[in-house]
DRENKE-945119 format. One record per residue (C-alpha): residue in three letters; x, z, y; chain; residue number from 0. Coordinates in pm, 1 decimal, m for minus. Layout:
N
R ala X Z Y A NUM
...
END
This chain:
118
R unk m1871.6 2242.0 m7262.9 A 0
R unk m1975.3 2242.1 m7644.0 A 1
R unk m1916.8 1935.3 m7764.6 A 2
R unk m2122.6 1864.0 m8107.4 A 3
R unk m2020.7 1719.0 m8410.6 A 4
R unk m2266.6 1471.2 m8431.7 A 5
R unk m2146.9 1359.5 m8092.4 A 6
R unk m1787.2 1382.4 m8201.9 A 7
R unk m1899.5 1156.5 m8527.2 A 8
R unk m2024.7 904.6 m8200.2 A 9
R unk m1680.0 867.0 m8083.1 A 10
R unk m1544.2 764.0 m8430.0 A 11
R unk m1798.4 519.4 m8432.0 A 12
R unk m1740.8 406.3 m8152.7 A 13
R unk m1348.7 383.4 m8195.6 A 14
R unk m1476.3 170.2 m8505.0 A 15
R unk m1640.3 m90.4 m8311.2 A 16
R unk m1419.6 m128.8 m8092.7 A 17
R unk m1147.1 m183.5 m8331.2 A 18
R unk m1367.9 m463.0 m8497.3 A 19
R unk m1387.6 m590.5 m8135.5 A 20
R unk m997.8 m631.5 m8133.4 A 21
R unk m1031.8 m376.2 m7810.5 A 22
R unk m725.3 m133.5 m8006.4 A 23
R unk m668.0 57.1 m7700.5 A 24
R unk m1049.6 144.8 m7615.8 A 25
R unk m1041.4 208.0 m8023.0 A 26
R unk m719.1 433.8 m8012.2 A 27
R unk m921.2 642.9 m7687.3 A 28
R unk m1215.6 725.3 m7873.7 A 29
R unk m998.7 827.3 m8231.0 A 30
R unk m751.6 1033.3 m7998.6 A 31
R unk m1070.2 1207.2 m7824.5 A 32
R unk m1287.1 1244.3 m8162.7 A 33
R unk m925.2 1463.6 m8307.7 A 34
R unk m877.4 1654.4 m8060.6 A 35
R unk m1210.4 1826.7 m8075.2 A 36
R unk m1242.1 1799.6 m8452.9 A 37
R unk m878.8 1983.0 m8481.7 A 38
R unk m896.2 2321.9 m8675.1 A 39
R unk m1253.3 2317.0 m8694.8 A 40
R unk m1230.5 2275.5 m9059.5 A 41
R unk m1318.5 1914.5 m9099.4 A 42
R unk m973.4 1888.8 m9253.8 A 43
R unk m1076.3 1541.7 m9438.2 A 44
R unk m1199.9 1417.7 m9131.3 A 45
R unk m910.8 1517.7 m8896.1 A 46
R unk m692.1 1354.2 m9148.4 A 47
R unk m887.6 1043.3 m9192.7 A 48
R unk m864.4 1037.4 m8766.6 A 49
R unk m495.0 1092.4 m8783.6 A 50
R unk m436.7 802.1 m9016.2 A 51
R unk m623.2 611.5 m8844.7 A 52
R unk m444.9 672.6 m8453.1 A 53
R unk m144.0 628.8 m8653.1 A 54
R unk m230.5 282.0 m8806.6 A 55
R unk m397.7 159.0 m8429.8 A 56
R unk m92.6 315.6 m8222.9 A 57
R unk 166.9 115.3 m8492.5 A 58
R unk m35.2 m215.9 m8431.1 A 59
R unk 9.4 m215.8 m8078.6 A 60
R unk 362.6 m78.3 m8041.9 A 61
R unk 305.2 295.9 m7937.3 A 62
R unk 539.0 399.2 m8195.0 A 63
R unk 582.1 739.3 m8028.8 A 64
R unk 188.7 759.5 m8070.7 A 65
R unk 198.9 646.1 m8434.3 A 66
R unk 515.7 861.8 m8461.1 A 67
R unk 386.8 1190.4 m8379.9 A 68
R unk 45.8 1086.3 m8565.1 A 69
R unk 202.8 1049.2 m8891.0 A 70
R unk 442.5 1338.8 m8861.6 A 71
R unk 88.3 1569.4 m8755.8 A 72
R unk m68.8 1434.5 m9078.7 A 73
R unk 245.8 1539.1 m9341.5 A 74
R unk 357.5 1893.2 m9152.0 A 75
R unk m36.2 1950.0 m9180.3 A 76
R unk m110.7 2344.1 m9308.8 A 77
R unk m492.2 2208.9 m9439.1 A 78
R unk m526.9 2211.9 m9818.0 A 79
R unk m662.7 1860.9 m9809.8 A 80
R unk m292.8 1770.1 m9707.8 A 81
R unk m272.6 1614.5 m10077.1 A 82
R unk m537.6 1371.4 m10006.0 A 83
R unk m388.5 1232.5 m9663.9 A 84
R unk m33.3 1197.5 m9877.2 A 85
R unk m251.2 1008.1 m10154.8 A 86
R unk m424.0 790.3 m9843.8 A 87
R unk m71.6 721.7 m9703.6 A 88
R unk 130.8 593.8 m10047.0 A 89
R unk m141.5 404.9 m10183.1 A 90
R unk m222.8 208.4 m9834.1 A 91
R unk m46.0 8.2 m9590.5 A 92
R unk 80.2 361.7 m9423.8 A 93
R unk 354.4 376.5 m9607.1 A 94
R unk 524.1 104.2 m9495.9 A 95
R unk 363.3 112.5 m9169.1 A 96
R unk 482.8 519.5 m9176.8 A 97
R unk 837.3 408.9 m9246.4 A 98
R unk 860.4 146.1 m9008.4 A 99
R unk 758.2 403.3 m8705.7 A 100
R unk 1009.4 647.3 m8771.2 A 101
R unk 1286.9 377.3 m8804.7 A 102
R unk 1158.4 210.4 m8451.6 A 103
R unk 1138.5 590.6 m8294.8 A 104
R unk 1476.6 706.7 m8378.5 A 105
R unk 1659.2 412.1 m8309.4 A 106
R unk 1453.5 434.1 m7960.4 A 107
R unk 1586.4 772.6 m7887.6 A 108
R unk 1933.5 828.5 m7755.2 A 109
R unk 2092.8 986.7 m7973.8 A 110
R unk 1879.4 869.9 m8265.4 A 111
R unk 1718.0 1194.9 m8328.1 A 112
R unk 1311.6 1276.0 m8223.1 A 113
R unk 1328.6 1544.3 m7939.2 A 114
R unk 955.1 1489.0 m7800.3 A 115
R unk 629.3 1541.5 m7899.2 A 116
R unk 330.7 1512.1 m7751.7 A 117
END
């Protein structure tokens, strides 16, 4: 099934007022559905913008394999608007919040190294 932007642009909005709700998981389900169809479509800004934003929800409530592979997705990202996601991430909370997932994930793996992805 075709699934249109405008209706993909629904599910962000959605995801957005659910966050404002405090319902993060119902938030986190419509972000994670809106970037998978707007992957490689050539919305680069808004696939990163997405990204950022599963990362930041899947951090605050402790999927940090979810924020984990988020991040990671958004800085091994081919687009050309990488630059802007890197300028999104240093000059917000992501940083730290960036830094703080990859510490949790690796010392949650084994043998401290990331072997998954989703």
């Amino acid at each position: 099934a075709v699934v249109s932007t405008q209706s993909t642009g629904h599910l962000v909005l959605a995801g957005h007022r659910y966050s404002k709700a405090g319902q993060r998981k119902h938030a986190l389900r419509c972000y994670r559905n809106a970037w998978e169809i707007f992957k490689g479509k050539g919305w680069g800004l808004a696939e990163n913008h997405i990204g950022f934003t599963i990362g930041r929800h899947s951090y605050n409530i402790k999927d940090i394999e979810g924020a984990y592979e988020a991040y990671k997705s958004l800085l091994t990202n081919d687009d050309t608007n990488v630059h802007v996601m890197h300028s999104q991430i240093l000059f917000q909370k992501g940083v730290q919040d960036f830094v703080s997932v990859v510490q949790m994930y690796l010392h949650s793996q084994p043998d401290g190294t990331p072997t998954t992805t989703r």
